[in-house]
TIVO-2410 file (N, C-alpha, C; in nm, 3 decimals):
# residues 123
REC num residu      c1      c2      c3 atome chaine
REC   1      X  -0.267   2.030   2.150     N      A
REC   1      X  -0.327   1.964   2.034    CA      A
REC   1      X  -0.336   1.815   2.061     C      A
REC   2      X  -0.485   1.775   2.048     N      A
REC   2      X  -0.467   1.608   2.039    CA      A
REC   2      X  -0.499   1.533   1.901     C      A
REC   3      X  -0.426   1.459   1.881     N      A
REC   3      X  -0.430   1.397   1.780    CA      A
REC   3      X  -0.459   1.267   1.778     C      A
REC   4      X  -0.602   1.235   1.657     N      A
REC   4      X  -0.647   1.082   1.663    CA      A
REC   4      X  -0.617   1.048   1.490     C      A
REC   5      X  -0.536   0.934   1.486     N      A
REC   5      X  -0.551   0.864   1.364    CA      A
REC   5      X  -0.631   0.780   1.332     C      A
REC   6      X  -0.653   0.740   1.260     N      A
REC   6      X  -0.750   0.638   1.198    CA      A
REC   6      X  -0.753   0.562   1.043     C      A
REC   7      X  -0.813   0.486   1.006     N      A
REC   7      X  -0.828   0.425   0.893    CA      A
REC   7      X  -0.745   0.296   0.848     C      A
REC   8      X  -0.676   0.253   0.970     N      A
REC   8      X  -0.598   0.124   0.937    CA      A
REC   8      X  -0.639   0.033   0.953     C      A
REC   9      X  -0.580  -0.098   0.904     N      A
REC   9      X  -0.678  -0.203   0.885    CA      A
REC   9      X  -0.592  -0.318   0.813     C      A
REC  10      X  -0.643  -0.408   0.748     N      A
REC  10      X  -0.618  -0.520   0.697    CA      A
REC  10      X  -0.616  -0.507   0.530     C      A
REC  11      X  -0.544  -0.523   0.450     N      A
REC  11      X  -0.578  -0.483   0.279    CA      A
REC  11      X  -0.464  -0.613   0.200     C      A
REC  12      X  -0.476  -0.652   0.100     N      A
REC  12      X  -0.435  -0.714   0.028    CA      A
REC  12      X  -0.319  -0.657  -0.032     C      A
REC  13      X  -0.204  -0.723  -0.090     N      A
REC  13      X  -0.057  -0.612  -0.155    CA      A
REC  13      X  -0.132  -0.567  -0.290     C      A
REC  14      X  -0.133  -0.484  -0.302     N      A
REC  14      X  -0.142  -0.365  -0.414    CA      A
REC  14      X  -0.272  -0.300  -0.392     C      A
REC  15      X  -0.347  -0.322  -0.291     N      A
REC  15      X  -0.426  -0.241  -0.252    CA      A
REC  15      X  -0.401  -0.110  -0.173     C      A
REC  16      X  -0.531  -0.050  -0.148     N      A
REC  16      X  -0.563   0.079  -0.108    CA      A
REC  16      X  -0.603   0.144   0.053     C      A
REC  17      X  -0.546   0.260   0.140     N      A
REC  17      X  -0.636   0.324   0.209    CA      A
REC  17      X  -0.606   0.430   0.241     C      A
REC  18      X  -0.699   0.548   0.320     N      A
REC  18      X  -0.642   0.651   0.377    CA      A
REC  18      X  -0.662   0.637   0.518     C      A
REC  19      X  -0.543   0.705   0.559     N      A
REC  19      X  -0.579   0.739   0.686    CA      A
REC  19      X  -0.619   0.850   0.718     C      A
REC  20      X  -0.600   0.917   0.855     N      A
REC  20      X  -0.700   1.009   0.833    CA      A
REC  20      X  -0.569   1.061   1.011     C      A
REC  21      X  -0.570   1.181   0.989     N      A
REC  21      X  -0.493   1.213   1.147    CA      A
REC  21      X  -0.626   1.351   1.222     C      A
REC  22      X  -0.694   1.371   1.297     N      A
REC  22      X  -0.794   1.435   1.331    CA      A
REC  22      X  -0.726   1.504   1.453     C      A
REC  23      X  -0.712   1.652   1.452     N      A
REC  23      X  -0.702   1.725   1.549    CA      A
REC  23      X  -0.816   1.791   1.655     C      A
REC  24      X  -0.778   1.766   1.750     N      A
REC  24      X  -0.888   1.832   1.825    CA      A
REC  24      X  -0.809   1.970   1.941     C      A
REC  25      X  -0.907   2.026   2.023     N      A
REC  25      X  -0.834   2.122   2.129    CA      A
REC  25      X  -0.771   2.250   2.097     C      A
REC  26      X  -0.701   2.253   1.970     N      A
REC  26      X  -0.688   2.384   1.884    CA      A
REC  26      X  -0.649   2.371   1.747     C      A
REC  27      X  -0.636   2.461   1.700     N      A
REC  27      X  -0.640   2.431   1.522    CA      A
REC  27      X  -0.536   2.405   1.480     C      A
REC  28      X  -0.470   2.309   1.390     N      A
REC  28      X  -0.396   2.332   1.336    CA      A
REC  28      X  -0.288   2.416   1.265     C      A
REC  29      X  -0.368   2.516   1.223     N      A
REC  29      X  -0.271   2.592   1.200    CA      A
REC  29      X  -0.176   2.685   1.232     C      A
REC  30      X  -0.050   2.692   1.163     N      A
REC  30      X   0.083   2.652   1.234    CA      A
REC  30      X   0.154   2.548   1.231     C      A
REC  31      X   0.077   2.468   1.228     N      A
REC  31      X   0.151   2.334   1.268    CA      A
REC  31      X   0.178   2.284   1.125     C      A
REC  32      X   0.281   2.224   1.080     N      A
REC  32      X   0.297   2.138   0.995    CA      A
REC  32      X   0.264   1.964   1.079     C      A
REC  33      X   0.257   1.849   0.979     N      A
REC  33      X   0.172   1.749   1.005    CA      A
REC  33      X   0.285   1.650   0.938     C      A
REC  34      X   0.305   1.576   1.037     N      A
REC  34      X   0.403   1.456   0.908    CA      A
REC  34      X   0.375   1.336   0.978     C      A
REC  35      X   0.348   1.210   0.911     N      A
REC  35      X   0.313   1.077   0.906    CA      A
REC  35      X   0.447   1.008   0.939     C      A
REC  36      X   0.444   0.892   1.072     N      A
REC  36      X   0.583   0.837   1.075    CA      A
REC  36      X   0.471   0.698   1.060     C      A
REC  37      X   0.571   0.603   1.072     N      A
REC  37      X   0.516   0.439   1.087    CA      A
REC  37      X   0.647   0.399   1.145     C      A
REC  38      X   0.622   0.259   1.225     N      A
REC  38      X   0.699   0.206   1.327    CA      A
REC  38      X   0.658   0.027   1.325     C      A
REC  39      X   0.725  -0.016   1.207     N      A
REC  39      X   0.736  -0.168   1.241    CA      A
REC  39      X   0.799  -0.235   1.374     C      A
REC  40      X   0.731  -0.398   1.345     N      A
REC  40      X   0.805  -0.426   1.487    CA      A
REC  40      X   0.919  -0.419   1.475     C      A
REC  41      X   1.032  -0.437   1.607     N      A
REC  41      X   1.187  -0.445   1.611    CA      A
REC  41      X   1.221  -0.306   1.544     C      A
REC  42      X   1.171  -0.227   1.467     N      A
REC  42      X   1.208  -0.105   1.366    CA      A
REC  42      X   1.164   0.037   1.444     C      A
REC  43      X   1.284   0.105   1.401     N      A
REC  43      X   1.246   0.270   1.459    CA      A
REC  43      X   1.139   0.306   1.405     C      A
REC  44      X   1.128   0.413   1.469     N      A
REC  44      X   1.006   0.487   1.371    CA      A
REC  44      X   1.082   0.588   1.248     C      A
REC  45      X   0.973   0.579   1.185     N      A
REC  45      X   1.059   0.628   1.019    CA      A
REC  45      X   0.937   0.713   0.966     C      A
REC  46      X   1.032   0.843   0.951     N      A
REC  46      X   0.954   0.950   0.843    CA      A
REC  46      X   0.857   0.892   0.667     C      A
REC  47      X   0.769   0.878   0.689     N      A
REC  47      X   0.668   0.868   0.559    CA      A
REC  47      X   0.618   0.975   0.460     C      A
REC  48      X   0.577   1.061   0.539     N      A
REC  48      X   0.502   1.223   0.446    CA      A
REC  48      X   0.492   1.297   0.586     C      A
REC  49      X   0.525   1.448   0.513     N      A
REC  49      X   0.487   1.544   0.575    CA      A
REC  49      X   0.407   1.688   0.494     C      A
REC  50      X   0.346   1.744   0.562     N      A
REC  50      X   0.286   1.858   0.492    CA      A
REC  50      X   0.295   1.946   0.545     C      A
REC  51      X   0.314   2.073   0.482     N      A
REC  51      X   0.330   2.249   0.553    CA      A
REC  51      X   0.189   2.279   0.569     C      A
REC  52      X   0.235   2.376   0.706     N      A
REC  52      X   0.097   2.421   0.788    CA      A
REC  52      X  -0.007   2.479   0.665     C      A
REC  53      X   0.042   2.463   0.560     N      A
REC  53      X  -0.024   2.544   0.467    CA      A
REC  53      X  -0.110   2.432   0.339     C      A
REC  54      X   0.004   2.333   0.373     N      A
REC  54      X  -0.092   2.268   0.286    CA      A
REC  54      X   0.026   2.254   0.128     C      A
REC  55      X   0.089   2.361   0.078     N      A
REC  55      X   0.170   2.355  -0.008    CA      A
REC  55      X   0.299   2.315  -0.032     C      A
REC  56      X   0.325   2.285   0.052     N      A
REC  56      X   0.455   2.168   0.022    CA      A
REC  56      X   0.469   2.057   0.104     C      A
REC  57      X   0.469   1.927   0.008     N      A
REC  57      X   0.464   1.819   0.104    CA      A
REC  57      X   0.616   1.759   0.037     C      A
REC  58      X   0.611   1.648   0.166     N      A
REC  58      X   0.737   1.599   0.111    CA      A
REC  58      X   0.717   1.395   0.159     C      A
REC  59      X   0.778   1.366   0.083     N      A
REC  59      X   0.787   1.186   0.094    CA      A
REC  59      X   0.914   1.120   0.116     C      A
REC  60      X   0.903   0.988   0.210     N      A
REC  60      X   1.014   0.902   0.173    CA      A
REC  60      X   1.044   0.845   0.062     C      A
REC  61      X   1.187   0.840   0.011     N      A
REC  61      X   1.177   0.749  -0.109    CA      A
REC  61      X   1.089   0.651  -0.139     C      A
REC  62      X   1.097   0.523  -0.018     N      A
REC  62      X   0.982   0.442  -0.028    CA      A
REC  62      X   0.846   0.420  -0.055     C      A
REC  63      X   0.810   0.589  -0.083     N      A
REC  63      X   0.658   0.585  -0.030    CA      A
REC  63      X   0.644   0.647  -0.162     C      A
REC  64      X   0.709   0.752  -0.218     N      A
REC  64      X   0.671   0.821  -0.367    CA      A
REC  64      X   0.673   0.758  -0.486     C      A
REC  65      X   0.544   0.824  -0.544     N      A
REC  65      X   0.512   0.780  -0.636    CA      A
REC  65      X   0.344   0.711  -0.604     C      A
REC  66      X   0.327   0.669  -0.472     N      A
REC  66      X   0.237   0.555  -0.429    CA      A
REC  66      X   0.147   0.615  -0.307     C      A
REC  67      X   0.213   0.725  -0.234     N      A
REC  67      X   0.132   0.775  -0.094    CA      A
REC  67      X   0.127   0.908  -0.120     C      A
REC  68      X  -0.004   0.984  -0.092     N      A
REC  68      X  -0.036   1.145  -0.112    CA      A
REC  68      X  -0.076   1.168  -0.028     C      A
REC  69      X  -0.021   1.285   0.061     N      A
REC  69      X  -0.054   1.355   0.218    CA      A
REC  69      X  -0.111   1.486   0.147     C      A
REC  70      X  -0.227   1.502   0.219     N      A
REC  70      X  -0.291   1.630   0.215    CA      A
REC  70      X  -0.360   1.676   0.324     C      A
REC  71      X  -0.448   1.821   0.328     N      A
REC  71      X  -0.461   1.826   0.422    CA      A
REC  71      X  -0.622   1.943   0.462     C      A
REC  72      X  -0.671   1.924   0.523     N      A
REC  72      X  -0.847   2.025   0.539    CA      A
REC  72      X  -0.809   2.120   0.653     C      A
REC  73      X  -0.739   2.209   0.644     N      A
REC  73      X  -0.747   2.311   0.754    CA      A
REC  73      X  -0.864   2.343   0.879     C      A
REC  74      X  -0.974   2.343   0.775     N      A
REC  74      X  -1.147   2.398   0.808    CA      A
REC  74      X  -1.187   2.275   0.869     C      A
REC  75      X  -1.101   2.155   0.869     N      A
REC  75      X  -1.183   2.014   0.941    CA      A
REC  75      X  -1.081   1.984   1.008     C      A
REC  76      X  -0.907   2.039   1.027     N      A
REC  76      X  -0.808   2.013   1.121    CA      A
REC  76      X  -0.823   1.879   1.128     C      A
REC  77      X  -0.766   1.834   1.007     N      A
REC  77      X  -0.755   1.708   0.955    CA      A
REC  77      X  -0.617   1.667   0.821     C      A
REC  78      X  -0.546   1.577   0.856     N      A
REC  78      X  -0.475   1.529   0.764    CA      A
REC  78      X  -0.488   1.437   0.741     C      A
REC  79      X  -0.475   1.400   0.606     N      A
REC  79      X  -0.497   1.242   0.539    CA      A
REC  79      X  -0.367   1.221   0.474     C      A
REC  80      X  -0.386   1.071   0.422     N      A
REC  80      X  -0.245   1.003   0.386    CA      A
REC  80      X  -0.327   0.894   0.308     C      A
REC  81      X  -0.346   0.908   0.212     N      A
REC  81      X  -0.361   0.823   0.121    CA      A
REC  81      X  -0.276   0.755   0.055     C      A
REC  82      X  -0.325   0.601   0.061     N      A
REC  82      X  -0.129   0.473  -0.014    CA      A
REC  82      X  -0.248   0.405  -0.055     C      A
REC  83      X  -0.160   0.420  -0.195     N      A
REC  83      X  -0.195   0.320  -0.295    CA      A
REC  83      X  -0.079   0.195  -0.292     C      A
REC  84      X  -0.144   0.127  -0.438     N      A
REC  84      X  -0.016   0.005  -0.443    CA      A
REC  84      X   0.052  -0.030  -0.318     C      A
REC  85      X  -0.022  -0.068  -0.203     N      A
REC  85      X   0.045  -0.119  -0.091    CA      A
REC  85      X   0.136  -0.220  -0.113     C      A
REC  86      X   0.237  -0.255  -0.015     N      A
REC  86      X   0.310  -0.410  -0.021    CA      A
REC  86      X   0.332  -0.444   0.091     C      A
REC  87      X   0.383  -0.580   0.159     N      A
REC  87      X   0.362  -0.580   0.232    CA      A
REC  87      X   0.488  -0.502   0.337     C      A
REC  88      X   0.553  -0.455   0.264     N      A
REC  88      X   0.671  -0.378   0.399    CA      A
REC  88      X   0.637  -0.265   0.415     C      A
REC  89      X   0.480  -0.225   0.377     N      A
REC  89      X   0.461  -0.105   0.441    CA      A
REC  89      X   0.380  -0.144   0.594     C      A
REC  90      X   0.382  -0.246   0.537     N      A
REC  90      X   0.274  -0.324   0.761    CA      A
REC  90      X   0.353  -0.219   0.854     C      A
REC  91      X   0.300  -0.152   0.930     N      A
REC  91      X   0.343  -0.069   1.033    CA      A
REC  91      X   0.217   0.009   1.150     C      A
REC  92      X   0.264   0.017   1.257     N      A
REC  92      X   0.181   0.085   1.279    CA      A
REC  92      X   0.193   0.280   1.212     C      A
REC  93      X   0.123   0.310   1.192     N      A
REC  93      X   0.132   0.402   1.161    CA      A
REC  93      X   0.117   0.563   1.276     C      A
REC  94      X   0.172   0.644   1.237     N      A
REC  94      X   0.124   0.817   1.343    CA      A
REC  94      X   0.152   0.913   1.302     C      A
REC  95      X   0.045   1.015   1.374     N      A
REC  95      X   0.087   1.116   1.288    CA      A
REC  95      X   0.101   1.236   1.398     C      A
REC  96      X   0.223   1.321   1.394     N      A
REC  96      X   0.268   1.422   1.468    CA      A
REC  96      X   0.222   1.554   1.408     C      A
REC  97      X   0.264   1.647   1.521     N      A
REC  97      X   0.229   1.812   1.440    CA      A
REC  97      X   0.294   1.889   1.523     C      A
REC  98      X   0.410   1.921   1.479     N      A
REC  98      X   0.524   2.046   1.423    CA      A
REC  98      X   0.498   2.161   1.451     C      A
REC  99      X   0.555   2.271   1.579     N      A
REC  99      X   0.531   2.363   1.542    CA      A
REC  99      X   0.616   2.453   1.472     C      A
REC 100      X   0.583   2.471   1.337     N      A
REC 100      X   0.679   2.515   1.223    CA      A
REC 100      X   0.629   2.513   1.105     C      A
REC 101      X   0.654   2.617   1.016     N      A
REC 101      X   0.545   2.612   0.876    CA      A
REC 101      X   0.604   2.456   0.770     C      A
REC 102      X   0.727   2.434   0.832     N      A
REC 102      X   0.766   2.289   0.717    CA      A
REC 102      X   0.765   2.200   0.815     C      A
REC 103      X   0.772   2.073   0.788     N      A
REC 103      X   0.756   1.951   0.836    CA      A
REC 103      X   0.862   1.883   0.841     C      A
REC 104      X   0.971   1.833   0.946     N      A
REC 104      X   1.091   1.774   0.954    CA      A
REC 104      X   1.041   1.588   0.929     C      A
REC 105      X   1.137   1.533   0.883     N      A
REC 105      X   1.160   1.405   0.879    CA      A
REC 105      X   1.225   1.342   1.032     C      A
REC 106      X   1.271   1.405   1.152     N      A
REC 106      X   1.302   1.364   1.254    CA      A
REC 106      X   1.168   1.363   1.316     C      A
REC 107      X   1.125   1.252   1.416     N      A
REC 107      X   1.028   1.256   1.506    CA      A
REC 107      X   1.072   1.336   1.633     C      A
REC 108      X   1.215   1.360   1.702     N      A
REC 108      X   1.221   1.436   1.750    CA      A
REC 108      X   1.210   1.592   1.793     C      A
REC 109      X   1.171   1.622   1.641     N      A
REC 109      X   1.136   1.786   1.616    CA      A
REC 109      X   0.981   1.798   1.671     C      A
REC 110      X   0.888   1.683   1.677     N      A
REC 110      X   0.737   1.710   1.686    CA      A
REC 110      X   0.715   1.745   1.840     C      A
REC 111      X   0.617   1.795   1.871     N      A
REC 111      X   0.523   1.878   1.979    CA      A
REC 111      X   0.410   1.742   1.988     C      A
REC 112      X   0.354   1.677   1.920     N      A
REC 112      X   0.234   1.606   1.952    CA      A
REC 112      X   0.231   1.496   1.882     C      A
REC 113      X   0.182   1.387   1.954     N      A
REC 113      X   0.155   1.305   1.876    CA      A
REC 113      X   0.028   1.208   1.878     C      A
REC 114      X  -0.034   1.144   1.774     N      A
REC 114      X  -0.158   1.050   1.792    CA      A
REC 114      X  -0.148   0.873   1.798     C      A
REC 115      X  -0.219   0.873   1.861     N      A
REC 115      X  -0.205   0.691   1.907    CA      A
REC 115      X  -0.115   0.604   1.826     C      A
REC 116      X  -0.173   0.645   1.678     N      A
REC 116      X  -0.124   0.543   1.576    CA      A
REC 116      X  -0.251   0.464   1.561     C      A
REC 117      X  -0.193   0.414   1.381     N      A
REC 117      X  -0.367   0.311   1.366    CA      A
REC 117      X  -0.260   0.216   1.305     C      A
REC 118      X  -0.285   0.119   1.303     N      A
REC 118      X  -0.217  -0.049   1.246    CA      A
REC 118      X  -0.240  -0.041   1.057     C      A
REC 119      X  -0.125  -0.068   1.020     N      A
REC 119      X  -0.201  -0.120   0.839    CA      A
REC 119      X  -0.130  -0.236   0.866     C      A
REC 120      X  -0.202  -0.290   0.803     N      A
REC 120      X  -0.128  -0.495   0.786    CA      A
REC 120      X  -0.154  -0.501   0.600     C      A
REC 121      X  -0.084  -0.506   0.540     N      A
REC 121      X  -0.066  -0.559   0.454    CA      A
REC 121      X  -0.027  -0.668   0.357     C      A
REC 122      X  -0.116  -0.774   0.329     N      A
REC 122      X  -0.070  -0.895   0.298    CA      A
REC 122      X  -0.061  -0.952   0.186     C      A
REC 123      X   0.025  -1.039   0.161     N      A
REC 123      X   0.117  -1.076   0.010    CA      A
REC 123      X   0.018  -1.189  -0.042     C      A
***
């Protein structure tokens, strides 16, 4: 499975975007999908994940309430939509895929991963 992210960029604090994680080479499914981000000096840290199915997702504290992971089977595609940005969400962002119907919060559990796309978020 290869995986391309996309949709990061530059946005103002309390603004908006999605990203977008695009599989190619075989389908998704199976795979659960979970979003890490990786500031500078900072590990990488669990954000959202979603079951190969689509029905249970799960969030970091930090992020709920404000970020919705979903997901297009038929386009082997996951998105991550954040609202109300601030700026300590600046990270690069990535997104892995699991082979397993749930989605772990360790990056060490993942099989694949995609480049990463940048969000900069500014105060």
């Amino acid at each position: 499975v290869q995986l391309q992210a996309s949709g990061g960029g530059l946005v103002q604090a309390g603004g908006s975007l999605r990203l977008s994680c695009a599989a190619s080479g075989r389908t998704t499914s199976g795979y659960a999908i979970g979003w890490f981000r990786q500031a500078p000096g900072k590990e990488r840290e669990f954000v959202a994940g979603i079951s190969w199915s689509g029905g249970t997702t799960y969030y970091a504290d930090s992020v709920k309430g404000r970020f919705a992971i979903s997901r297009d089977n038929a386009k082997n595609t996951v998105y991550l939509h954040m609202n109300s940005l601030k700026p300590e969400d600046t990270a690069v962002y990535y997104c892995g895929a699991q082979k397993s119907t749930y989605s772990s919060d360790s990056p060490g559990r993942y099989d694949y991963w995609g480049q990463g796309t940048l969000v900069t978020v500014s105060s």
